[in-house]
SERO-4910 file (N, C-alpha, C, O; in steps of 0.05 Angstrom, whole numbers):
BEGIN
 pado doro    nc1    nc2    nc3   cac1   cac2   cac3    cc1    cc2    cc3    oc1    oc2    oc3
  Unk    A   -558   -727    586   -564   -729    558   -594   -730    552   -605   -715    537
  Unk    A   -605   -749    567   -638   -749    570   -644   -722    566   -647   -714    543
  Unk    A   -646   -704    590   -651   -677    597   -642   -660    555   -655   -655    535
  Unk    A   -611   -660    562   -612   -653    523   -625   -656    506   -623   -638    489
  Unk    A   -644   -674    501   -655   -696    489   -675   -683    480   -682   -680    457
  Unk    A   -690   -672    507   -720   -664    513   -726   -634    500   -746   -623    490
  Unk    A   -693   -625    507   -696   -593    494   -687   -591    468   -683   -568    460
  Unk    A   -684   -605    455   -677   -617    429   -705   -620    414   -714   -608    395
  Unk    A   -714   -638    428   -750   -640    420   -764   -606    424   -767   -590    405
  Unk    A   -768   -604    440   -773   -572    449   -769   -551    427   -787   -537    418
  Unk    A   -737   -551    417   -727   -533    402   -741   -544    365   -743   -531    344
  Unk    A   -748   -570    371   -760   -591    339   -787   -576    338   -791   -560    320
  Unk    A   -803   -580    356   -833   -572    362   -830   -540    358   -846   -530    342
  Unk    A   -815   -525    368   -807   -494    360   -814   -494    333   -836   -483    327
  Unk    A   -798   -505    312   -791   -506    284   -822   -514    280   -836   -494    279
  Unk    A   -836   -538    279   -863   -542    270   -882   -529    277   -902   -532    263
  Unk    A   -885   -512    299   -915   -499    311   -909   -472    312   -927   -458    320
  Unk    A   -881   -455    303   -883   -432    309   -895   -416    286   -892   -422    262
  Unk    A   -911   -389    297   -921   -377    272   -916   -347    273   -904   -336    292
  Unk    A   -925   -332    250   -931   -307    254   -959   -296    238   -977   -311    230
  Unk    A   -959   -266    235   -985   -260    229   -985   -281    208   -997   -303    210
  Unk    A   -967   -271    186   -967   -286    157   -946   -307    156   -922   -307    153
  Unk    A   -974   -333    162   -953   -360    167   -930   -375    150   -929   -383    127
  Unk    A   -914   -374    171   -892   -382    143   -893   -413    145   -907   -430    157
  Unk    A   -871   -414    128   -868   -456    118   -851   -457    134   -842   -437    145
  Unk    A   -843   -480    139   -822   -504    146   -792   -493    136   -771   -489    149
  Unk    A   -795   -489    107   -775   -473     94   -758   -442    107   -734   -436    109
  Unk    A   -784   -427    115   -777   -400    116   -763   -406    160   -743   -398    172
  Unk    A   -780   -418    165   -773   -417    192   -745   -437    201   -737   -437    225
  Unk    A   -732   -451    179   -716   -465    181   -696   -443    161   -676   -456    157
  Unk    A   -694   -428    153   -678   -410    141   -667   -416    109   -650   -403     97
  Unk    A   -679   -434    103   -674   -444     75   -684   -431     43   -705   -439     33
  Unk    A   -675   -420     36   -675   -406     15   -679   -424    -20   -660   -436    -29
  Unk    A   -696   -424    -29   -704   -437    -58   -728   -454    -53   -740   -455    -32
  Unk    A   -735   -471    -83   -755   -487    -66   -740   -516    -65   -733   -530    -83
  Unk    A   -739   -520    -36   -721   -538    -34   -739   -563    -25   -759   -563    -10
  Unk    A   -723   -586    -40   -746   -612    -47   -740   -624    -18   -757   -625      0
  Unk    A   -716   -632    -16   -696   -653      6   -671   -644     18   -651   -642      3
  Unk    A   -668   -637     46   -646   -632     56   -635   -660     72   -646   -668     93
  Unk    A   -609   -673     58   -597   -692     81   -573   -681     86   -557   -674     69
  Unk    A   -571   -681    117   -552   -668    136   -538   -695    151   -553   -713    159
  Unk    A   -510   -696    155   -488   -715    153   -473   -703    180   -459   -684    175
  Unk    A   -473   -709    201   -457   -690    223   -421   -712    227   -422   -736    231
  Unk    A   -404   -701    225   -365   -728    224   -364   -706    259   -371   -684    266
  Unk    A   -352   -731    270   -329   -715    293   -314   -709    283   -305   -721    263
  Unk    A   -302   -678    298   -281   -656    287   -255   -671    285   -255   -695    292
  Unk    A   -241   -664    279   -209   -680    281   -180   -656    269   -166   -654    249
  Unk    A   -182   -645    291   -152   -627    284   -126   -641    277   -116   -653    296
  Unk    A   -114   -643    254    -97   -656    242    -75   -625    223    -78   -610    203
  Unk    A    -63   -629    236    -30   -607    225    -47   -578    226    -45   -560    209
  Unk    A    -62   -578    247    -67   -543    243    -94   -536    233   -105   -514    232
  Unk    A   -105   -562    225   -125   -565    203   -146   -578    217   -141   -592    236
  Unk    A   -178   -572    204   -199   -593    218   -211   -606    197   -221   -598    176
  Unk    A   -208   -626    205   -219   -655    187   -238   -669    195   -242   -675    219
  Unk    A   -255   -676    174   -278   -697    183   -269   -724    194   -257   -741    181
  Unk    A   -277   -727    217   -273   -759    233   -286   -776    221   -291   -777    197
  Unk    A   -294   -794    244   -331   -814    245   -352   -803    244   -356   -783    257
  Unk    A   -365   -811    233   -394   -798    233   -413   -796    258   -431   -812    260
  Unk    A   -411   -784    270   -425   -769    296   -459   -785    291   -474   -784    272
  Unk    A   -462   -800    318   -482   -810    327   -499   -805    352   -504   -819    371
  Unk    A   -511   -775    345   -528   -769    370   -557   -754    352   -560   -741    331
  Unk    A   -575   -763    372   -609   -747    362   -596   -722    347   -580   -704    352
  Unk    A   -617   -733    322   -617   -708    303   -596   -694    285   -597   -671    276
  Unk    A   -573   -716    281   -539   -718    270   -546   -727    249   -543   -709    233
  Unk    A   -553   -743    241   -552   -752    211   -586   -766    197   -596   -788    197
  Unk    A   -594   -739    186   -621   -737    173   -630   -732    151   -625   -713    136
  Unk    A   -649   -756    146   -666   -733    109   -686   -728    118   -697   -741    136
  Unk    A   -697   -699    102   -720   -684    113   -734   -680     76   -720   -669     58
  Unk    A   -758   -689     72   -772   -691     45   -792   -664     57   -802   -660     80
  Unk    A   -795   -649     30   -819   -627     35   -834   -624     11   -822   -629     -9
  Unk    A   -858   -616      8   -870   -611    -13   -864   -590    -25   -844   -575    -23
  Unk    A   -890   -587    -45   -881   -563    -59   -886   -527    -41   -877   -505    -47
  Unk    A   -901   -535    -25   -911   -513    -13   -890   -500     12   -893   -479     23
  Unk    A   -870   -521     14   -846   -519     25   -848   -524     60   -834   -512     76
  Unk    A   -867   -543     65   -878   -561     88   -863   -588     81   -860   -598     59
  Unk    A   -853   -598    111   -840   -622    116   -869   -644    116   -890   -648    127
  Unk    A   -850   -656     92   -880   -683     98   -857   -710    104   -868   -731     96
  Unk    A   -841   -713    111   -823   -732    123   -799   -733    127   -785   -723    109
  Unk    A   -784   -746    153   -759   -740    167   -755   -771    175   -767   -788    186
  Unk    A   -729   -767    162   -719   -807    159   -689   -793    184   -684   -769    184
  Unk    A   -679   -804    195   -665   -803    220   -650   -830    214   -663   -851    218
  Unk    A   -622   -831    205   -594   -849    204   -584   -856    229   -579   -836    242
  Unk    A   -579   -879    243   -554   -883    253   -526   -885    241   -523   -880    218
  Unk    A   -502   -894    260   -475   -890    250   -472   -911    236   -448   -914    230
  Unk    A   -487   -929    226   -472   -951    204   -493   -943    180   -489   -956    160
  Unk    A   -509   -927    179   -534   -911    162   -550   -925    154   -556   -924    130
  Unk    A   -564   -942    172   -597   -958    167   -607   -936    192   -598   -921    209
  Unk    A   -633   -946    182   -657   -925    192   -659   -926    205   -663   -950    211
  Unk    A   -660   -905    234   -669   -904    256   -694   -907    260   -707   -928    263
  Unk    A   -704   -882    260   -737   -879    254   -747   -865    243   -733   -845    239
  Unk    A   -773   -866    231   -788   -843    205   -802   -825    221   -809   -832    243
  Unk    A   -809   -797    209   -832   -784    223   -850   -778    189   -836   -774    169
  Unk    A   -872   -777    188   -893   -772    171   -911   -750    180   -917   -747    204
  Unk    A   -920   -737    162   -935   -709    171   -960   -708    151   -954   -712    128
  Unk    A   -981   -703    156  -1006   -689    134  -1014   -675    149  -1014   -675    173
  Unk    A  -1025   -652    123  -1037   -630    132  -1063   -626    114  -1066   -635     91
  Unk    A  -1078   -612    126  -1101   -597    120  -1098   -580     96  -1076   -577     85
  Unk    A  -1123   -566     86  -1118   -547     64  -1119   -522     68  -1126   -505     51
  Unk    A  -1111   -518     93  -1101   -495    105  -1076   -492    108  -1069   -472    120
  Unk    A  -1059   -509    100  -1030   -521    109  -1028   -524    136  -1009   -510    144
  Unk    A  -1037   -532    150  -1037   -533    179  -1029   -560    188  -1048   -575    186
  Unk    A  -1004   -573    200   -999   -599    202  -1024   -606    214  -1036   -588    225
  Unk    A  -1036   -637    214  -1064   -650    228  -1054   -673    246  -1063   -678    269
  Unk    A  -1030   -687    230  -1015   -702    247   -988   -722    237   -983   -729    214
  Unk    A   -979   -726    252   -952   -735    263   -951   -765    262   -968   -773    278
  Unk    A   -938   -786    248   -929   -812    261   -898   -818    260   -877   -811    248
  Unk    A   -904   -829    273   -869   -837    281   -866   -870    285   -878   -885    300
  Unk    A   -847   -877    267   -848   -902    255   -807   -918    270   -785   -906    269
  Unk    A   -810   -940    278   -783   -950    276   -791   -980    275   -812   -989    284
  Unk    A   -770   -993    262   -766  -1020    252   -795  -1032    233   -801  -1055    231
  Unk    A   -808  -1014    224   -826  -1014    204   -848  -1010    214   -867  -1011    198
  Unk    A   -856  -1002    248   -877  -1009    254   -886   -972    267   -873   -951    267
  Unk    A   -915   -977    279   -921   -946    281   -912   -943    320   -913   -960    338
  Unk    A   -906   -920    322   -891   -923    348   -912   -909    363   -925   -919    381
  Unk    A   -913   -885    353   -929   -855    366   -939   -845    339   -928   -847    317
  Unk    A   -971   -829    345   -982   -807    324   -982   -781    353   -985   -781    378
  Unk    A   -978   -761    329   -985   -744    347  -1009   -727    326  -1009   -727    301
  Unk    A  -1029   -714    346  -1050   -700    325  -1053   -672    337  -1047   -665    360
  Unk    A  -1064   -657    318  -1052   -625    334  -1081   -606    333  -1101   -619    326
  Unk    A  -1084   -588    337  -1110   -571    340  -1097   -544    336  -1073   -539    340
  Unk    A  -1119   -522    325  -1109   -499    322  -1125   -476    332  -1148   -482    336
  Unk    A  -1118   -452    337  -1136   -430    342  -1148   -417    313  -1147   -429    291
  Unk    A  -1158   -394    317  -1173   -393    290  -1153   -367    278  -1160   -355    257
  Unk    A  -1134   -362    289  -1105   -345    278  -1090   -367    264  -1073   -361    248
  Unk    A  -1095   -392    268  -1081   -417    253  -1053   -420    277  -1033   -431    268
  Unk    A  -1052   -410    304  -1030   -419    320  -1041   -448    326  -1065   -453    326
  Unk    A  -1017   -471    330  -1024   -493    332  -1029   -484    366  -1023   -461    372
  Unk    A  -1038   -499    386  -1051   -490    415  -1043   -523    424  -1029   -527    444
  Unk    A  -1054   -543    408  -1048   -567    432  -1036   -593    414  -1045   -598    392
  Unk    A  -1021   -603    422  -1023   -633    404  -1021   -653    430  -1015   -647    453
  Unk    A  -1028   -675    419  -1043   -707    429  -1021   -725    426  -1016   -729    402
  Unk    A  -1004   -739    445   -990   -761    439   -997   -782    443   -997   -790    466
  Unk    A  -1007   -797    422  -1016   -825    432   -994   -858    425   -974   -861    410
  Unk    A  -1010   -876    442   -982   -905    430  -1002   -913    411  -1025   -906    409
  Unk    A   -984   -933    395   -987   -947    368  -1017   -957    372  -1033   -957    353
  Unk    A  -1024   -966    396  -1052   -976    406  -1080   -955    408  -1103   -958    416
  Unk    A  -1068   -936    399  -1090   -912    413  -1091   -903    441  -1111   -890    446
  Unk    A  -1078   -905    458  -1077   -889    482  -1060   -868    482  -1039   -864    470
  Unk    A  -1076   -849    504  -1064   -830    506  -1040   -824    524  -1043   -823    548
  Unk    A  -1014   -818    512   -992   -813    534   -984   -794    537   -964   -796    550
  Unk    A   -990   -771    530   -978   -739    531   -996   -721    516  -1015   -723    499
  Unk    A   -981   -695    532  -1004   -679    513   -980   -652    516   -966   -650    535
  Unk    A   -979   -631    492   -970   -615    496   -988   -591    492  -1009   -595    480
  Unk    A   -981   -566    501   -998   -544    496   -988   -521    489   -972   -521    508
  Unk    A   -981   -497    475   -974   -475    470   -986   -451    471  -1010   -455    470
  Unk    A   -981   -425    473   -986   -398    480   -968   -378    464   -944   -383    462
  Unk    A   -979   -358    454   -975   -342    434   -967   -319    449   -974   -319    473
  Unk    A   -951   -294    438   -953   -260    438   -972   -258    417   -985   -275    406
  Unk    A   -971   -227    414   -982   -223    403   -973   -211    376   -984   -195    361
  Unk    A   -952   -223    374   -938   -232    335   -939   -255    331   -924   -263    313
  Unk    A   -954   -271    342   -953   -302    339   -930   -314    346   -930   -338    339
  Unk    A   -908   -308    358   -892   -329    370   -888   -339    393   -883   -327    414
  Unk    A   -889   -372    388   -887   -379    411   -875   -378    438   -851   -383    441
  Unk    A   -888   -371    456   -866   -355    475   -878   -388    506   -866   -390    528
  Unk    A   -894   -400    501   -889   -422    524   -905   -448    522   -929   -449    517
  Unk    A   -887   -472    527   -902   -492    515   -903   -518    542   -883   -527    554
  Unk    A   -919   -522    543   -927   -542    564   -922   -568    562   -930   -577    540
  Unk    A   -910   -589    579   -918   -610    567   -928   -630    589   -917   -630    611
  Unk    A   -947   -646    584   -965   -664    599   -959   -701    600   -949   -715    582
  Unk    A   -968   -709    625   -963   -739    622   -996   -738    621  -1012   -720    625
  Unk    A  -1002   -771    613  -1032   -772    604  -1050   -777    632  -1072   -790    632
  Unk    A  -1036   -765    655  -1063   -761    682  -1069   -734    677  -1091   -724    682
  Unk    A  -1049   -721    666  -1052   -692    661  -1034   -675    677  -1037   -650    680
  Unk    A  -1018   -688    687  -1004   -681    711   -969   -666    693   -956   -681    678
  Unk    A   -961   -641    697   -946   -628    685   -916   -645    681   -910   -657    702
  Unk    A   -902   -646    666   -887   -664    663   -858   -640    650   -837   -650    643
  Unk    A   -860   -628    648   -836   -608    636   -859   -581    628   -883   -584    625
  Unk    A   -845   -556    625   -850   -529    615   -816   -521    598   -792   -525    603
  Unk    A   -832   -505    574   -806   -485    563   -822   -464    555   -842   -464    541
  Unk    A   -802   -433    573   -812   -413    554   -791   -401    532   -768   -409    532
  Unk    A   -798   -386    516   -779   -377    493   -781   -336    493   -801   -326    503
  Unk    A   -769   -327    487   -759   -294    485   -748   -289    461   -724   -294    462
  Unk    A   -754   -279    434   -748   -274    423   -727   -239    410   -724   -220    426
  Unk    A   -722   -238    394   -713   -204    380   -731   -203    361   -746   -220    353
  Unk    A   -725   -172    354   -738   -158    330   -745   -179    309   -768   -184    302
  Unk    A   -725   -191    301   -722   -200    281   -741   -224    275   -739   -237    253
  Unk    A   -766   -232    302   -767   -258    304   -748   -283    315   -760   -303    323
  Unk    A   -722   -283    316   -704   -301    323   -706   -302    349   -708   -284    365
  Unk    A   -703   -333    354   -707   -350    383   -682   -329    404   -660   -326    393
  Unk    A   -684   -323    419   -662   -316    428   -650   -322    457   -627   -317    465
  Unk    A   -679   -338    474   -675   -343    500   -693   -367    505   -717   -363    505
  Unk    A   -681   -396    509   -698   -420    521   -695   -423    543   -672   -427    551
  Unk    A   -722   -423    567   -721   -437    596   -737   -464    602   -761   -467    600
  Unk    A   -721   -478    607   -728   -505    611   -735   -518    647   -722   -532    663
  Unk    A   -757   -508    646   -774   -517    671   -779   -554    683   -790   -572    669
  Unk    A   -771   -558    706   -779   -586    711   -811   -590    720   -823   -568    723
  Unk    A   -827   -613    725   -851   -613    737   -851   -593    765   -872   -580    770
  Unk    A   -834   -591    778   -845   -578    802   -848   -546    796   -863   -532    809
  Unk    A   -832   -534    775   -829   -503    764   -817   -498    765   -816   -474    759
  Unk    A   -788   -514    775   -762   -492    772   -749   -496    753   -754   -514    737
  Unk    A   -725   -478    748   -708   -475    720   -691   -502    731   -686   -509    754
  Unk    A   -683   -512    705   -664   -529    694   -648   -527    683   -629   -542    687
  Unk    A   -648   -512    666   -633   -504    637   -643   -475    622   -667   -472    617
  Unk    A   -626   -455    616   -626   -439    607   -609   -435    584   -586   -429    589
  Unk    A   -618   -439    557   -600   -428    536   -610   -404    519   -635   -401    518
  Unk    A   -589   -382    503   -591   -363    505   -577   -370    471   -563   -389    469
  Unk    A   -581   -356    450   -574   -358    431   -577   -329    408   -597   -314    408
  Unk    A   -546   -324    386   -540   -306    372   -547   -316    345   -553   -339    341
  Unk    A   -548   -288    317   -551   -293    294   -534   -284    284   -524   -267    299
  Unk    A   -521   -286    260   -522   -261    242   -537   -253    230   -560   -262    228
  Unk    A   -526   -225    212   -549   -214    195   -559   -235    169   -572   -220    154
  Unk    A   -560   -247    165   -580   -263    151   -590   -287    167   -588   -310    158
  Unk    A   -602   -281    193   -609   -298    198   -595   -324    215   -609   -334    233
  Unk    A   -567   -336    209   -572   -361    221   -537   -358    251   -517   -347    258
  Unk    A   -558   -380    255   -547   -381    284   -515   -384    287   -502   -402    277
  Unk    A   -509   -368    301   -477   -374    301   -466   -375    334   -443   -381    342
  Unk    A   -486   -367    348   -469   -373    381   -507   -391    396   -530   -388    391
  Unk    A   -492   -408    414   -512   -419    430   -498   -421    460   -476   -432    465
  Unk    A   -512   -412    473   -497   -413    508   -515   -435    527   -539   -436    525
  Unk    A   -503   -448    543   -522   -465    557   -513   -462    587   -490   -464    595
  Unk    A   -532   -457    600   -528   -444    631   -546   -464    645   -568   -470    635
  Unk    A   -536   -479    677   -541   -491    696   -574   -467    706   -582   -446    696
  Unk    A   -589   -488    734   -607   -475    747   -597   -451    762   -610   -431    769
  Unk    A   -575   -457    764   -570   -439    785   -550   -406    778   -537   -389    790
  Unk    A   -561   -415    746   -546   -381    734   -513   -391    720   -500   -379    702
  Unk    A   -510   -405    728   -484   -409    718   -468   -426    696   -469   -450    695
  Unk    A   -454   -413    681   -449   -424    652   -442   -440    653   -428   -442    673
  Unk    A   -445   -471    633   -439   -489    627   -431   -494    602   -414   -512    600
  Unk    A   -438   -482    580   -424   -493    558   -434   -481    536   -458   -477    531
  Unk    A   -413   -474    519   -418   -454    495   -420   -466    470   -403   -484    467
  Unk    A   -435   -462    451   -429   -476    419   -427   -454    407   -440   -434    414
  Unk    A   -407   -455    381   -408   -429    364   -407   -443    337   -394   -464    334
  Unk    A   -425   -429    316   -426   -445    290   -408   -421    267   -411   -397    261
  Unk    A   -389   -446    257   -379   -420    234   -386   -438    205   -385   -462    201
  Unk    A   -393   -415    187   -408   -427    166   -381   -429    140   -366   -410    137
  Unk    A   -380   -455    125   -357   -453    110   -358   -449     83   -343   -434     70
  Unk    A   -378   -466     72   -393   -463     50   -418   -465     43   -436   -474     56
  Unk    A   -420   -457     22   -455   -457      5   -461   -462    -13   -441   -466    -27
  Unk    A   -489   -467    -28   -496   -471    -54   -493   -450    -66   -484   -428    -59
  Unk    A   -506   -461    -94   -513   -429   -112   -537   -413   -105   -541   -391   -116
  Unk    A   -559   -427    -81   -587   -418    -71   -582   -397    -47   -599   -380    -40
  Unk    A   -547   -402    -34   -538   -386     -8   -546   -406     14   -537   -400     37
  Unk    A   -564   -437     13   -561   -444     34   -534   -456     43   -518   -465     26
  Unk    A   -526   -456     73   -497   -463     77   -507   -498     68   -528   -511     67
  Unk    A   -477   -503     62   -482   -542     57   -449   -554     75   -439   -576     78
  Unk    A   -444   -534     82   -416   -550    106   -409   -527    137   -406   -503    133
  Unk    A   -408   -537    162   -410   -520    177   -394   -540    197   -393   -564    198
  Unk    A   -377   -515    214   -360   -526    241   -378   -524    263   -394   -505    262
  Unk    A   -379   -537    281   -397   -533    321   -366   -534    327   -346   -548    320
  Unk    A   -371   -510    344   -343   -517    367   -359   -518    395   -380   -505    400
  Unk    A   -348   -532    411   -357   -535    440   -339   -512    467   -318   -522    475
  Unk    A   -341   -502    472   -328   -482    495   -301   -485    470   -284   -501    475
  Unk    A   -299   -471    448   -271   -466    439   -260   -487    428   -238   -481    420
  Unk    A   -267   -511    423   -258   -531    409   -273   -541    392   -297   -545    398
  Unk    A   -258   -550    359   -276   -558    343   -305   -588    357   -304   -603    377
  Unk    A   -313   -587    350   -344   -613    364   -345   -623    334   -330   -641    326
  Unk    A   -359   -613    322   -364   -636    288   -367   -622    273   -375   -599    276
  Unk    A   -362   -632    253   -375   -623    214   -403   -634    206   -413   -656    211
  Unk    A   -412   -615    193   -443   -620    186   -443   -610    161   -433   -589    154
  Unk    A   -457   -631    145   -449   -638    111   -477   -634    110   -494   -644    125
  Unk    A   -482   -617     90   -521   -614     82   -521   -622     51   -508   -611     34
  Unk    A   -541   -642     48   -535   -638      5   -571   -627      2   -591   -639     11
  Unk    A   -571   -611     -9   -601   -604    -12   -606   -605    -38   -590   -596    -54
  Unk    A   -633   -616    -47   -637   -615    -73   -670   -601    -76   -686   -597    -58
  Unk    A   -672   -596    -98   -690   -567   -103   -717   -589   -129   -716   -607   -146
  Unk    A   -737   -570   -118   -756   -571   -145   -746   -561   -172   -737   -538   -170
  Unk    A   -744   -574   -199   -742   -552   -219   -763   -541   -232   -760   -524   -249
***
């Protein structure tokens, strides 16, 4: 689960540092359509009942039940994270520059500051490094990134604070821009984890494959989309795990007028 955890973060940091020539938002790279103020996302365990799938318990794992606040410019300026009885896990906070360029990161639980992270850029505006430090000011990590030459991120490093390599992921994209291949490297360089992921034509994800070091499949997610707003973003969606329903994911999004 740890290991999950990390490529979870991986695939989060994807979403915040990836660019192209003409940088998009938070919005466009997250597939969200309008100008959307607040997305909170609600994940129930599946529950097949007479033929039928029904929302269970409310599913309690990293990144299941979230509000995400954005400005007007359609940049995340904060991410509140629920547990299963729905008090706060922990906050993340974001400012940026007048370049829109995130500057930095805190991450907040039980009211107090946990981690900042602060980031650096090239002069294409690709983010290149961010800084993890504790609530005290020390330094405990460091990540680093590398571009093609469409601006997407294709490999991201990550550091303990001797400097000593602590995980690698590279990424492969399609035409389209869409993520289409993650390798998840341990400190010594070898593969760990390989996932491999589909779209449809507008964009959003509907198959994810997850494969062992050693080439061999482990486990499939497929997303079917059920409904939507009047903007076209979906607001209810099935995960099935290798063929079986996994959970429901409830989105309520609300918009600038």
């Amino acid at each position: 689960m740890k290991k999950l955890f990390l490529v979870v973060l991986a695939m989060f940091s994807l979403v915040v540092c990836s660019q192209t020539k003409e940088k998009k938002t938070d919005l466009q790279k997250e597939n969200l359509k309008g100008k959307v103020k607040s997305v909170r996302e609600t994940s129930y365990k599946a529950v097949e009942k007479f033929g039928q799938i029904e929302k269970g318990g409310i599913l309690f794992e990293s990144f299941s039940n979230y509000l995400v606040l954005y400005n007007e410019q359609g940049n995340q300026i904060e991410l509140n994270s629920y547990n299963s009885a729905g008090s706060l896990d922990y906050k993340l906070t974001y400012k940026y520059d007048e370049q829109g360029n995130k500057i930095e990161q805190n991450w907040y639980s039980d009211g107090s500051l946990k981690w900042r992270d602060t980031y650096k850029y090239d002069k294409q505006g690709n983010q290149i490094e961010e800084n993890i430090y504790n609530s005290d000011g020390s330094l405990i990590g460091k990540l680093t990134y590398k571009y093609d030459e469409q601006g997407n991120l294709i490999e991201e490093n990550n550091y303990k604070s001797d400097e000593n390599l602590n995980r690698k992921w590279t990424y492969k994209y399609d035409e389209q821009g869409n993520l289409i291949e993650l390798n998840d490297y341990n400190s010594a360089g070898s593969l760990d984890d390989k996932w491999t992921y589909k779209y449809d034509e507008q964009g959003k994800k509907i198959e994810e494959n997850w494969y062992k070091s050693d080439g061999s499949f482990f486990s499939r997610y497929t997303y079917k989309y059920k409904k939507y707003d009047k903007q076209g973003n979906w607001i209810e969606r099935i995960v099935y795990r290798d063929g079986e329903p996994a959970y429901i994911a409830e989105r309520e999004i609300e918009y600038y007028k």
